[in-house]
C-alpha positions as CSV (number, residue, x, y, z in Angstrom):
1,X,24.4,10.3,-18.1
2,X,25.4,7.6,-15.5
3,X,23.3,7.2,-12.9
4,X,24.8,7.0,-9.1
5,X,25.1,5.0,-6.2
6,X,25.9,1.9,-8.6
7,X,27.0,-0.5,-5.8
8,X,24.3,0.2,-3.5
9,X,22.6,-2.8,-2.3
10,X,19.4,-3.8,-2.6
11,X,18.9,-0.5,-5.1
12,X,19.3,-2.9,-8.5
13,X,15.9,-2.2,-10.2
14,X,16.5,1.4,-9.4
15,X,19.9,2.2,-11.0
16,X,18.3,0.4,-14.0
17,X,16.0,2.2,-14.0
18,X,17.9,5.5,-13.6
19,X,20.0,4.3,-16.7
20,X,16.9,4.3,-18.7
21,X,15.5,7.8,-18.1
22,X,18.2,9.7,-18.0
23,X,19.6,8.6,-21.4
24,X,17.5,9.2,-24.8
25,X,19.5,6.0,-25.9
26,X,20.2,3.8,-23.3
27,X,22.3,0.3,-24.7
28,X,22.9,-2.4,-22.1
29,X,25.5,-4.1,-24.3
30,X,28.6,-6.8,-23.5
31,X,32.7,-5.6,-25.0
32,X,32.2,-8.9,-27.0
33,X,29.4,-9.2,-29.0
34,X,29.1,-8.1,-32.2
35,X,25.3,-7.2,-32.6
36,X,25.7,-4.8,-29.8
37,X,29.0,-3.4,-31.8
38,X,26.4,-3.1,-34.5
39,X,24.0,-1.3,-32.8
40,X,26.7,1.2,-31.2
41,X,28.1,1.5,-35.2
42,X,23.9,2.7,-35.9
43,X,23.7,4.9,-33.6
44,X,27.4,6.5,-34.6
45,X,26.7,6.6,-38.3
46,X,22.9,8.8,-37.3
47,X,24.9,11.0,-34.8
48,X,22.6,10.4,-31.9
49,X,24.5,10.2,-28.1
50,X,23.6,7.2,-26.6
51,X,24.9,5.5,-23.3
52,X,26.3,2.1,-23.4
53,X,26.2,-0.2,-20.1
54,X,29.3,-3.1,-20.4
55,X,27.7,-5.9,-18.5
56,X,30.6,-8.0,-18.9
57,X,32.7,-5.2,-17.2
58,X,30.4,-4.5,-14.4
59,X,30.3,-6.8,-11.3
60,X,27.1,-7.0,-11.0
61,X,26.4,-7.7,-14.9
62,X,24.7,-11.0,-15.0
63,X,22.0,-9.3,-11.8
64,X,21.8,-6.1,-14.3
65,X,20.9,-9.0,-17.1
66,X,18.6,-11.3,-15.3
67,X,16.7,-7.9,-14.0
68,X,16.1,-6.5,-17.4
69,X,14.9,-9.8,-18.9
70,X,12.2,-9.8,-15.8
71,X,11.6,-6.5,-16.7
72,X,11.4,-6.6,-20.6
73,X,11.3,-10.5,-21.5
74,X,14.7,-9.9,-23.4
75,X,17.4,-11.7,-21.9
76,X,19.7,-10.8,-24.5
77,X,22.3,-7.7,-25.6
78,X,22.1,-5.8,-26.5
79,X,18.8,-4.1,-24.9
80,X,18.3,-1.1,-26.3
81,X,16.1,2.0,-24.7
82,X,14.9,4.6,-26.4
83,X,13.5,7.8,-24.3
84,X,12.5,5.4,-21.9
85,X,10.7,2.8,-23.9
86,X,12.1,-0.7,-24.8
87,X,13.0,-0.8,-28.2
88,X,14.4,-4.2,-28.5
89,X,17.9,-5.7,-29.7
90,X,19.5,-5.5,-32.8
91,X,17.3,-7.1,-34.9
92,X,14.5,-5.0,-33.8
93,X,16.7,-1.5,-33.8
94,X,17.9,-2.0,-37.4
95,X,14.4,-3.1,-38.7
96,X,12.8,0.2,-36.7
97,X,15.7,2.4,-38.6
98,X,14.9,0.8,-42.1
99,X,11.4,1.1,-41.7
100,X,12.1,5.0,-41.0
101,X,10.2,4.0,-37.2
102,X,13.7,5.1,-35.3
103,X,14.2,8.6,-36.4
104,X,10.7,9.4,-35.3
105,X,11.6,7.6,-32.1
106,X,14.6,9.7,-31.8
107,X,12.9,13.0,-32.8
108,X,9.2,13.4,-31.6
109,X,7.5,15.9,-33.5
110,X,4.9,16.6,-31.1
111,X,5.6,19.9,-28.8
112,X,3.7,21.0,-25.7
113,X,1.9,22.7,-27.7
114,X,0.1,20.1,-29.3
115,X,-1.5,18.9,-26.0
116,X,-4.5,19.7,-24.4
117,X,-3.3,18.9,-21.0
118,X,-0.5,20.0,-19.2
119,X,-1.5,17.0,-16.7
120,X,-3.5,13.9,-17.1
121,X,-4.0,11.5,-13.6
122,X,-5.4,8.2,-14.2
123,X,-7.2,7.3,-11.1
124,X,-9.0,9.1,-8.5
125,X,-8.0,8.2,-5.2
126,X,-6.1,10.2,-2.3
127,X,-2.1,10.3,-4.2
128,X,-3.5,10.8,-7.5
129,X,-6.2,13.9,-6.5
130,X,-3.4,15.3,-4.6
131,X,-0.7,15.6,-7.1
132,X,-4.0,16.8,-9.8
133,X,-4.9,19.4,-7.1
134,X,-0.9,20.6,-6.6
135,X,-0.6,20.6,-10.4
136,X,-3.7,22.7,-10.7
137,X,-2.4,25.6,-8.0
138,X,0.6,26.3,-10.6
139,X,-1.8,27.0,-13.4
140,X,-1.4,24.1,-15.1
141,X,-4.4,22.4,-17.3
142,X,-5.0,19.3,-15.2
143,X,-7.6,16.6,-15.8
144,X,-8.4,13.5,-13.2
145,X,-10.3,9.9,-14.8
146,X,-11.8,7.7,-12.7
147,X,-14.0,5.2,-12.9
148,X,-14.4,2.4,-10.5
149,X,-15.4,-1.1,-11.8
150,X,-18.1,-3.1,-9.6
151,X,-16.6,-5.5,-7.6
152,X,-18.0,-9.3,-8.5
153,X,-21.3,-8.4,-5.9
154,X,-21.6,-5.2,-7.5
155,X,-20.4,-3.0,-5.1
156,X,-19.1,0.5,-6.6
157,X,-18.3,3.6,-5.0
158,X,-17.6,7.8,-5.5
159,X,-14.9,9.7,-5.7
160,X,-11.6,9.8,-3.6
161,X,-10.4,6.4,-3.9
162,X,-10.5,3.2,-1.6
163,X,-9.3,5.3,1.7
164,X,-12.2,7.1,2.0
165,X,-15.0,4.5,0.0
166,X,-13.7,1.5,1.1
167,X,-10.5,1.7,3.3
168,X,-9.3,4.2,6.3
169,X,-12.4,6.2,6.4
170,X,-15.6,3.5,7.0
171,X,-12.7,0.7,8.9
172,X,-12.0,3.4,11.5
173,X,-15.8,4.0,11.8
174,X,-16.5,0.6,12.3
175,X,-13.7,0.2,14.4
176,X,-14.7,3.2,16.8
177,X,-18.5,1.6,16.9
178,X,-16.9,-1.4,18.2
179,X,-14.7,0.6,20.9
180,X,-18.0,2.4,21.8
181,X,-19.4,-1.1,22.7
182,X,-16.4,-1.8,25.0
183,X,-17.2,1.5,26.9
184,X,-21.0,0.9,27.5
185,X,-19.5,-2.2,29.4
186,X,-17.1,-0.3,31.4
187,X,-19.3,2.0,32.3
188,X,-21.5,0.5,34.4
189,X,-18.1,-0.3,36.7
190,X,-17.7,3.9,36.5
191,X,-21.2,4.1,37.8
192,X,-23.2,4.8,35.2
193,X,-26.6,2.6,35.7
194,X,-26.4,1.1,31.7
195,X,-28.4,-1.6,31.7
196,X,-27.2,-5.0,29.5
197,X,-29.9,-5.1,26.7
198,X,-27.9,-2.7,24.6
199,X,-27.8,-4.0,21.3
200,X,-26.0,-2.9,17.6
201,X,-27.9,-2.1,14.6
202,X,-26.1,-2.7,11.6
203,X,-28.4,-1.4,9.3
204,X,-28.0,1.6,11.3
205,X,-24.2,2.1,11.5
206,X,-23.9,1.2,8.1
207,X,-26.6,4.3,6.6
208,X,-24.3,6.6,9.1
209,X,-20.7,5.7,7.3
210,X,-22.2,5.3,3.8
211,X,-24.0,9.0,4.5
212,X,-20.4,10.5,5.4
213,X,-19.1,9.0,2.7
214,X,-21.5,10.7,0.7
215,X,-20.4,14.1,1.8
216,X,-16.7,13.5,1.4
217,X,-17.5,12.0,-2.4
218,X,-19.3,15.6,-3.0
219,X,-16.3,17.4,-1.3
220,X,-13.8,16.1,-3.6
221,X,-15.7,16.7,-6.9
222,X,-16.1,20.4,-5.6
223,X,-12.5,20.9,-4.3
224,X,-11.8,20.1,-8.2
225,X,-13.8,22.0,-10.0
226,X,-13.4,25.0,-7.5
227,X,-9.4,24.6,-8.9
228,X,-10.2,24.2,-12.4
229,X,-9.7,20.6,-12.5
230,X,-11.3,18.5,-14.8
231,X,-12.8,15.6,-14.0
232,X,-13.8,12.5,-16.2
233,X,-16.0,9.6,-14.2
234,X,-14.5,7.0,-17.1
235,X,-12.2,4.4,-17.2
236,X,-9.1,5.5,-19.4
237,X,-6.8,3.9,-21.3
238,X,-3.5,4.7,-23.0
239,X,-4.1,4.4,-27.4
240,X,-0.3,6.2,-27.6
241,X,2.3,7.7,-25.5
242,X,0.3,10.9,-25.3
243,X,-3.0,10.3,-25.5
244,X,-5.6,8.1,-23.1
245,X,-9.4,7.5,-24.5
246,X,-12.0,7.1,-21.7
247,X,-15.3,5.1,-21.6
248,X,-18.2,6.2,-19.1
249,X,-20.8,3.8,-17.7
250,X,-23.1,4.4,-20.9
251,X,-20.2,3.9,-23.9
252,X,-19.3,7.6,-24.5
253,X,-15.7,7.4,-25.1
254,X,-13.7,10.8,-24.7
255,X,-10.0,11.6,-25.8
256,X,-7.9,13.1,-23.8
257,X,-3.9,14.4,-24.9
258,X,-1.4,15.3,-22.2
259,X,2.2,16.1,-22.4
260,X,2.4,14.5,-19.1
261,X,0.9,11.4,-16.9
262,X,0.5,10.6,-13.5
263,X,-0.3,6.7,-12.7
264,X,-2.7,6.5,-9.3
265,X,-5.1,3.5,-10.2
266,X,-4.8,1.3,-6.5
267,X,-5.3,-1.3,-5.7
268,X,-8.1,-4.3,-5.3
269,X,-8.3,-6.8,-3.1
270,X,-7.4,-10.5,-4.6
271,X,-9.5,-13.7,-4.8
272,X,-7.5,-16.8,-4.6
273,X,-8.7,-19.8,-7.4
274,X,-10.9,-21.8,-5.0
275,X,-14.0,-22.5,-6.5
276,X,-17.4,-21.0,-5.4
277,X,-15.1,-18.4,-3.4
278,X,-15.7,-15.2,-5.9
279,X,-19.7,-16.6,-6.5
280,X,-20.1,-16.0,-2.8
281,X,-17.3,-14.2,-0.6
282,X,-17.5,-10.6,-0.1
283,X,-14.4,-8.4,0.2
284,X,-13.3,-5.4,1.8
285,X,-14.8,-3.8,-0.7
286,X,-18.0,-5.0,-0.2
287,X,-18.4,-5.0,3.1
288,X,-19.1,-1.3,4.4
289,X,-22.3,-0.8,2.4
290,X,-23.7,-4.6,3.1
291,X,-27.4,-4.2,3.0
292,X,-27.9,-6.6,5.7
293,X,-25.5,-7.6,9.0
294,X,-23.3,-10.0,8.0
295,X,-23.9,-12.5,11.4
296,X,-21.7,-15.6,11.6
297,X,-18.7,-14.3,9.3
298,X,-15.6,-16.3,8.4
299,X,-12.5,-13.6,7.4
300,X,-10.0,-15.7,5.4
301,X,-6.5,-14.0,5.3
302,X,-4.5,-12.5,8.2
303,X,-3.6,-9.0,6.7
304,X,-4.4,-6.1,8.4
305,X,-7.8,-5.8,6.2
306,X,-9.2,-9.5,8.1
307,X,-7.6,-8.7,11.4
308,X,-9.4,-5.3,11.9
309,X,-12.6,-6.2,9.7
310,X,-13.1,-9.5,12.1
311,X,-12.0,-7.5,15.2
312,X,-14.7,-4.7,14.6
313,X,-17.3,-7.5,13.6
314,X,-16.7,-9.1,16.8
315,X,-17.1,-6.0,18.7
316,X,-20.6,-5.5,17.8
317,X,-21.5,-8.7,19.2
318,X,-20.8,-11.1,16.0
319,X,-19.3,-14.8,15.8
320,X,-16.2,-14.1,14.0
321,X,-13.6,-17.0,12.6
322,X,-9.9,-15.8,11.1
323,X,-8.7,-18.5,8.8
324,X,-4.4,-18.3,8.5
325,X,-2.7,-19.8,6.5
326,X,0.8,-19.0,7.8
327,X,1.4,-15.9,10.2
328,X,-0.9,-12.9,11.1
329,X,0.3,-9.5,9.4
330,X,3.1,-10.2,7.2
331,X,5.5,-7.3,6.9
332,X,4.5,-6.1,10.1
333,X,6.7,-6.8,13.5
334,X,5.7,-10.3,14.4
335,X,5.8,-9.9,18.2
336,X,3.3,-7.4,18.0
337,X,1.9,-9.2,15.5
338,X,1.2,-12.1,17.6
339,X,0.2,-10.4,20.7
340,X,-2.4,-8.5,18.7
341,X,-3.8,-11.5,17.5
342,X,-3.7,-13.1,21.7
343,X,-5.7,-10.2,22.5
344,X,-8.5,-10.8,19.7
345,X,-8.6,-14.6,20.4
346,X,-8.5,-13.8,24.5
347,X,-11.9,-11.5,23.6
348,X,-13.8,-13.7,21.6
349,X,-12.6,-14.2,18.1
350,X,-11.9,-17.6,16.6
351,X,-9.0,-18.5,14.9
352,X,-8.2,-21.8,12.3
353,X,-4.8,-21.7,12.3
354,X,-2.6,-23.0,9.5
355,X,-5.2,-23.9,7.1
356,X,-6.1,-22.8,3.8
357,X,-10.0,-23.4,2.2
358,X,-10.4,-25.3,-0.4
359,X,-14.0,-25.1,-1.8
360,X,-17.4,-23.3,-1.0
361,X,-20.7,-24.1,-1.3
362,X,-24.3,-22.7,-0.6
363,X,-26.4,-24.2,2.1
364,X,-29.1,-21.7,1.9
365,X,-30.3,-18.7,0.2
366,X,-30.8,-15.8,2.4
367,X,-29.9,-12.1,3.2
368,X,-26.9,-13.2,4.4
369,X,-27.1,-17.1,3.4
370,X,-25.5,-19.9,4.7
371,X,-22.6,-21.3,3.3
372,X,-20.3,-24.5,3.9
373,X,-16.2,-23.9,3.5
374,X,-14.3,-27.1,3.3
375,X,-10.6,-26.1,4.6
376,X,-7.6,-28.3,4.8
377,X,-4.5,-27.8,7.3
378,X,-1.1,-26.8,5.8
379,X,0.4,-29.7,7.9
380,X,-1.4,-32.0,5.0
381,X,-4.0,-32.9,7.9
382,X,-7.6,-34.1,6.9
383,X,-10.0,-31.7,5.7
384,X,-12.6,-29.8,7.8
385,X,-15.4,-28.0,7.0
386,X,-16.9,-25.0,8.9
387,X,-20.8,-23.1,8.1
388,X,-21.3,-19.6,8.3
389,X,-23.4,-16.5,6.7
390,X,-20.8,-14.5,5.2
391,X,-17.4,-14.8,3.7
392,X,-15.2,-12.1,3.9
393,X,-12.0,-12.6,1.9
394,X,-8.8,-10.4,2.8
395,X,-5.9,-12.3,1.1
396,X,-4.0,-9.4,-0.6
397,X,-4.0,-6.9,-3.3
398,X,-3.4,-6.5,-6.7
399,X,-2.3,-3.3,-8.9
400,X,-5.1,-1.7,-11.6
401,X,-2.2,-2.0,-14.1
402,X,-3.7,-4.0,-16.9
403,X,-6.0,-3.1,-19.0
404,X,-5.2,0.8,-18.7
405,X,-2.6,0.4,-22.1
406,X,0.8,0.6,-20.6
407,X,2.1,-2.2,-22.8
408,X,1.5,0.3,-25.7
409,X,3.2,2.7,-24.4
410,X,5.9,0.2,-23.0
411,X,5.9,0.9,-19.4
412,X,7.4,-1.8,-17.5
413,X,5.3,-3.3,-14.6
414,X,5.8,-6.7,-12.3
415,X,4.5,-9.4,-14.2
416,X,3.6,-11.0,-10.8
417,X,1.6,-8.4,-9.0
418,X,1.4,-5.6,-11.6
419,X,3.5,-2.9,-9.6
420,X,5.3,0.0,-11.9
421,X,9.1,0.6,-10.9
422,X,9.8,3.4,-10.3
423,X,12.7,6.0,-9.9
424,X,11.6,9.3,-8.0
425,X,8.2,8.3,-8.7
426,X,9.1,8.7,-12.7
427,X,8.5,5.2,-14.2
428,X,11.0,4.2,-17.6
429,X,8.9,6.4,-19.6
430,X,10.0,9.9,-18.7
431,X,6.9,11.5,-18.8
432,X,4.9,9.0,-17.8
433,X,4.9,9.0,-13.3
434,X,3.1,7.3,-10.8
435,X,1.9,7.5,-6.9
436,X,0.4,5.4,-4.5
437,X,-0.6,1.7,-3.9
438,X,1.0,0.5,-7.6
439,X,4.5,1.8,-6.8
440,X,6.8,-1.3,-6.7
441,X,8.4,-1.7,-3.1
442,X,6.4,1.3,-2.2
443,X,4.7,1.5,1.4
444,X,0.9,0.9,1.0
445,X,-0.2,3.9,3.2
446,X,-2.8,7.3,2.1
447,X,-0.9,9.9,3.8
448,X,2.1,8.5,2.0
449,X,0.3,8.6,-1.3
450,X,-0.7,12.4,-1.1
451,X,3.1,13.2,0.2
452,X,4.3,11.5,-3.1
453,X,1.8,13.4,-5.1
454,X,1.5,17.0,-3.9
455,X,5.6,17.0,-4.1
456,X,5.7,15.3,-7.5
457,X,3.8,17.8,-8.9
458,X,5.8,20.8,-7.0
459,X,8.9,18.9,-9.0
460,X,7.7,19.2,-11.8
461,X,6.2,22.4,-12.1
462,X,6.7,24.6,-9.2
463,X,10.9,24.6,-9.2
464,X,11.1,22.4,-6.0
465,X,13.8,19.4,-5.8
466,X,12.3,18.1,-2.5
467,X,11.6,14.2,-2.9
468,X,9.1,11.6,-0.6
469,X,10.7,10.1,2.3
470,X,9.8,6.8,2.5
471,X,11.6,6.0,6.0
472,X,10.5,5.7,9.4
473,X,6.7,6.3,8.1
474,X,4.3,5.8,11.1
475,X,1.4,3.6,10.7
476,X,-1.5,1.8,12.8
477,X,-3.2,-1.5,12.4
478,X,-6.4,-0.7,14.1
479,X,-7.3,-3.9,16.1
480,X,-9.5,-4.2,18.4
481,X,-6.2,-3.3,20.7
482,X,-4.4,-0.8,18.3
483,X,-1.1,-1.8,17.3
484,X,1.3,1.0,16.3
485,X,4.3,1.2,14.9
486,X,7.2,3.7,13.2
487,X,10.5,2.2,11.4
488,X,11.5,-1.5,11.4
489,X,10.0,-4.5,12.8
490,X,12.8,-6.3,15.5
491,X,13.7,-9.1,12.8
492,X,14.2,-6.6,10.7
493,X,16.6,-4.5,12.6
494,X,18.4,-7.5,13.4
495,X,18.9,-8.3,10.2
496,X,19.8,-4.9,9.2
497,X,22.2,-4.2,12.4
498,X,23.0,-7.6,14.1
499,X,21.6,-9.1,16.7
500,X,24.2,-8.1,18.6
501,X,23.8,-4.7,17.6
502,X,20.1,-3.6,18.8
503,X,18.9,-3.2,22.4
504,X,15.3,-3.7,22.8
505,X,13.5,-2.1,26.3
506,X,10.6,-3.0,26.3
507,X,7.6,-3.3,28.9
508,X,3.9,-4.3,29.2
509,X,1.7,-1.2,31.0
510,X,-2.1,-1.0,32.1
511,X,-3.7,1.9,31.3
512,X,-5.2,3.9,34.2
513,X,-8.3,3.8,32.4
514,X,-8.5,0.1,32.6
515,X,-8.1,-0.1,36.3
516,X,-11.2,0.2,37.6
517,X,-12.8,-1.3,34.3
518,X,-10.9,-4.4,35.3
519,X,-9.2,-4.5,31.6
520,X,-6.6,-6.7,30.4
521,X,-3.9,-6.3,32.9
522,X,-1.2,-8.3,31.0
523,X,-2.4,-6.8,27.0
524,X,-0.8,-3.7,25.7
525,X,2.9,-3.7,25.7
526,X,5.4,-1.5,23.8
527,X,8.8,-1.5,22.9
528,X,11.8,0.7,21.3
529,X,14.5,-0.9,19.4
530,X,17.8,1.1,19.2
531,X,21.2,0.5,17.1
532,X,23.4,0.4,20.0
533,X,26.4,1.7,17.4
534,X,25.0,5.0,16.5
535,X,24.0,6.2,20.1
536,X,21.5,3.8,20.5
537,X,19.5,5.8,18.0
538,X,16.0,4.8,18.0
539,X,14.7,2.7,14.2
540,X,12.0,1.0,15.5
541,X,9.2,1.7,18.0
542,X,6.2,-0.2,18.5
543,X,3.2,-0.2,21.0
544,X,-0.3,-1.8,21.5
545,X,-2.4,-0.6,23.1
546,X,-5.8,1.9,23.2
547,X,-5.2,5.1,20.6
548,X,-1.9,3.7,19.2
549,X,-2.1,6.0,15.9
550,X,-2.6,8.6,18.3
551,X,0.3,8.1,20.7
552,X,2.7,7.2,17.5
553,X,1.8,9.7,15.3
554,X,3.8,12.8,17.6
555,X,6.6,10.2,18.1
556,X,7.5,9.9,14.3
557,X,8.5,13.3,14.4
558,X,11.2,12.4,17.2
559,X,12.1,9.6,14.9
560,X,12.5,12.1,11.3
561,X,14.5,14.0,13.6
562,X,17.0,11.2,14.9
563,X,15.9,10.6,17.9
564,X,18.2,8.5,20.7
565,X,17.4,6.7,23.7
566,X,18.8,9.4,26.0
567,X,16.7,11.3,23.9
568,X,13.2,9.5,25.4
569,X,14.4,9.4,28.7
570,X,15.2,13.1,28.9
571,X,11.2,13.9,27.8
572,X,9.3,13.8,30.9
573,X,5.8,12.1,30.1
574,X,2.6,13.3,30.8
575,X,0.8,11.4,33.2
576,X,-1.0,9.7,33.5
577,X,-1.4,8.8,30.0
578,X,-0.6,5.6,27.5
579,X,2.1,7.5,25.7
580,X,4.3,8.5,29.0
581,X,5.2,4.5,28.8
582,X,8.1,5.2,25.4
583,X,9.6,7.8,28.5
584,X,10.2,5.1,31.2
585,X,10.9,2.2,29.1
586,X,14.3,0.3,31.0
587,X,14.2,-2.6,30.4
588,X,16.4,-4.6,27.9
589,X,15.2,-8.1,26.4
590,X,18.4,-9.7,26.8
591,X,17.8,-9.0,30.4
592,X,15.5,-11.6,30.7
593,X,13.8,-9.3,33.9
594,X,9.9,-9.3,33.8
595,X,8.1,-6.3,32.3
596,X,4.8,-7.2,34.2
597,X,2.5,-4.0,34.2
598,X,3.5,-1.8,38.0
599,X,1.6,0.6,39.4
600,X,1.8,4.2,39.6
């Protein structure tokens, strides 16, 4: 079966991919070459259907060829697939079927029947106990393993994955402790008599989060076992196609067979090859259930992870340096980007701009200690060096892909990052899927997880066809001004659309609430970006400001729904309110006419 949508951009890796599940025997051959006519002949002579892909007929042959040899390491034809798994070229095919190897690869003796599981999920997190949980409501056997391996400090955590151990759950915590602080300030100009010796206890916060943590941890466990679900607290690992072995903290190994399996291992946050930076930096990972406040902090990286972790830090009173090494927020809209990043410098936080580090080194010992990181500028300038207690390292994330046995099993990952393509979820081995975090070009996002999972697992065993919508997913980077956003980022809409294309009205806006705090008149700003050829239908729209998650969560569900301009400015807003400003935006950028915050 051919797959469809051949000639759609950007969807390469895809279509392959499509090629090799829906074909028992899928041969990516060339008209003229005679190993791949032998290969077809094989197959013939053992009367087994297989699919053969012409390269040199197809336009796009020498993309199709490159992609398969970053995808297999063979950049020859033919390429042959069988049920999924790379088999090899002709050499390899023709020894398999002397060696008797192919017939069993063609016909697998095993049946559903011989499995213990109907369901195994590798991984323990938000996607992966979702689509266990959905499995489980259909009656199907269902078992979840996860184990979560200490960090270098030792850090390790409960069930449910980094959202709620080390992720969403404690940052918004933290972040909301810091907000708190922002209020006991502006209360004294609401005539509240708060005097200024308030001061944070981290010790304090951090017993709170860790204690609610706790109590989700125990939620999880019983929400599975009240549905039947097993679950195994050790790390497993594929031995064959069907079967994973796991390994607890004290060596007991368990084996587990499933006819199917459902990928949701995460992510973990990266450490770049600097030496002394894994002996003494602490990561995201780490930094929720530090034993002791973390004072003078250095956060090198501007992902989201830094920006929020050092905008919360700040917030409780703490001398807080962002070390970037090119732009803040990659992937994100790079206006907003930058204004968040104004707002956080404007209120205290440091930036070292353009500069990566290059060693560290231990001043003193201590609970935190004191620690020297020599940096150097991008521009080739001199190196610098700046002291602080603790150093928090937010550079990116890697896939838990190796080291779990997919290579036995042959599923295909990014040799670079470790992410599984994927085709509907379903990677090149059929019954093999995966959700979440490790999902190549998927968006790294919790609620987007559990969508994947609870409707992978109606797919495949309740009758439904629906599939996860990746588009226009609403998200919030939860600075110390939030900055939320749904659909694309301006550059990319240009590029998508044309410059010429796109209207963008935009305006900056106080909230009322700021007023009489006296609050960043010239901060929060927001902005909807239209394709002025389809009715000026709204793909991107973007605001900073206080509650931004709140504000763009009800507005994503205008954008599912197609929402146009004329669309916002028929809505009457609610005022007076934050979110009213997405109803009265009129202003175009290529207007050039100030968007300086009115009044009522």
């Amino acid at each position: 079966m051919a797959p469809t949508n051949l000639d759609t951009a950007g969807n390469l890796r895809a279509m392959v991919l499509q090629y090799i599940n829906q074909n028992d025997v899928m041969i990516f051959s060339k008209t003229t070459c005679p190993f791949c006519k032998k290969v077809k002949d094989l197959f013939t002579s053992l009367k087994a259907p297989f699919q053969a892909l012409e390269l040199d007929k197809e336009g796009n042959g020498g993309q199709i060829q490159d992609l398969l040899k970053e995808m297999t390491g063979q950049g020859t034809v033919p390429n042959v697939f069988i049920r999924g798994k790379h088999l090899g070229g002709n050499d390899d095919t023709q020894k398999a079927h002397a060696e008797g190897r192919l017939s069993l690869l063609l016909n697998p003796t095993e049946t559903s029947s011989s499995y213990e599981y109907d369901l195994v999920v590798l991984g323990g997190g938000s996607g992966g106990l979702a689509a266990a949980k959905e499995a489980a409501s259909f009656g199907k056997n269902v078992a979840v393993c996860d184990f979560v391996k200490p960090t270098p400090k030792g850090t390790t955590w409960g069930l449910g994955g980094t959202c709620v151990n080390v992720g969403c759950i404690p940052k918004k915590l933290m972040h909301q402790s810091a907000v708190l602080g922002d209020s006991i300030r502006d209360a004294k100009k609401y005539g509240w008599n708060v005097t200024d010796s308030a001061t944070h206890e981290w010790g304090e916060l951090r017993d709170a989060v860790q204690n609610h943590i706790g109590s989700l941890n125990w939620g999880y466990k019983v929400a599975l076992r009240d549905q039947d679900v097993t679950y195994v607290n050790g790390y497993a690992e594929f031995i064959d196609e069907h079967t994973v072995k796991t390994v607890n903290k004290r060596g007991k190994e368990k084996v587990l067979k499933s006819e199917r399996f459902v990928l949701a291992t995460g992510m973990r946050p990266r450490y770049p090859d600097i030496p002394g930076l894994k002996e003494y930096a602490v990561t995201s990972d780490d930094l929720f259930s530090l034993p002791y406040c973390p004072n003078k902090t250095l956060c090198i990286g501007a992902s989201y992870v830094s920006l929020e972790c050092a905008g919360f830090l700040r917030g409780m009173g703490l001398d807080v340096t962002v070390m970037v090494r090119s732009i803040l927020l990659r992937g994100f809209d790079q206006e907003m980007a930058d204004r968040a990043g104004e707002h956080m410098e404007q209120h205290g936080v440091n930036f070292i701009r353009k500069a990566v580090p290059k060693k560290v080194e231990k001043i003193l010992e201590g609970t935190p200690g004191l620690f020297r990181v020599t940096y150097e500028p991008t521009d080739g300038g001199e190196e610098q060096v700046i002291e602080c207690n603790t150093i928090l390292v937010a550079v990116g994330r890697d896939a838990c892909t190796k080291n779990i046995g997919l290579e036995k099993i042959g599923v295909m990952t990014n040799s670079k990052n470790g992410k599984v393509p994927v085709v509907n979820e379903q990677t090149n081995i059929p019954h093999v899927y995966a959700v979440g975090d490790i999902i190549e070009g998927n968006l790294e996002l919790t609620p987007v997880a559990i969508q994947a999972g609870r409707l992978l697992a109606r797919r495949l065993y309740g009758g439904k066809t629906e599939q996860c919508d990746y588009v226009n997913v609403p998200t919030t980077v939860f600075t110390p001004l939030e900055y939320g956003s749904c659909g694309l980022a301006e550059e990319d809409a240009i590029a998508q659309y044309g410059e010429s294309n796109i209207e963008v009205y935009h305006s900056m806006y106080q909230p009322l609430e700021y007023t009489v705090a006296d609050r960043d008149k010239e901060s929060c700003y927001a902005k909807i970006i239209c394709n002025k050829n389809d009715s000026e239908r709204v793909v991107g729209l973007h605001i900073l400001g206080p509650n931004a998650g709140e504000v763009m969560q009800g507005y994503a569900v205008a954008m599912k729904c197609g929402a146009t301009k004329a669309h916002f400015d028929s809505t009457i807003g609610i005022h007076p309110t934050v979110s009213e400003v997405f109803t009265t935006l009129q202003t175009t950028k290529r207007s050039g006419v100030s968007i300086k915050a009115g009044g009522c």
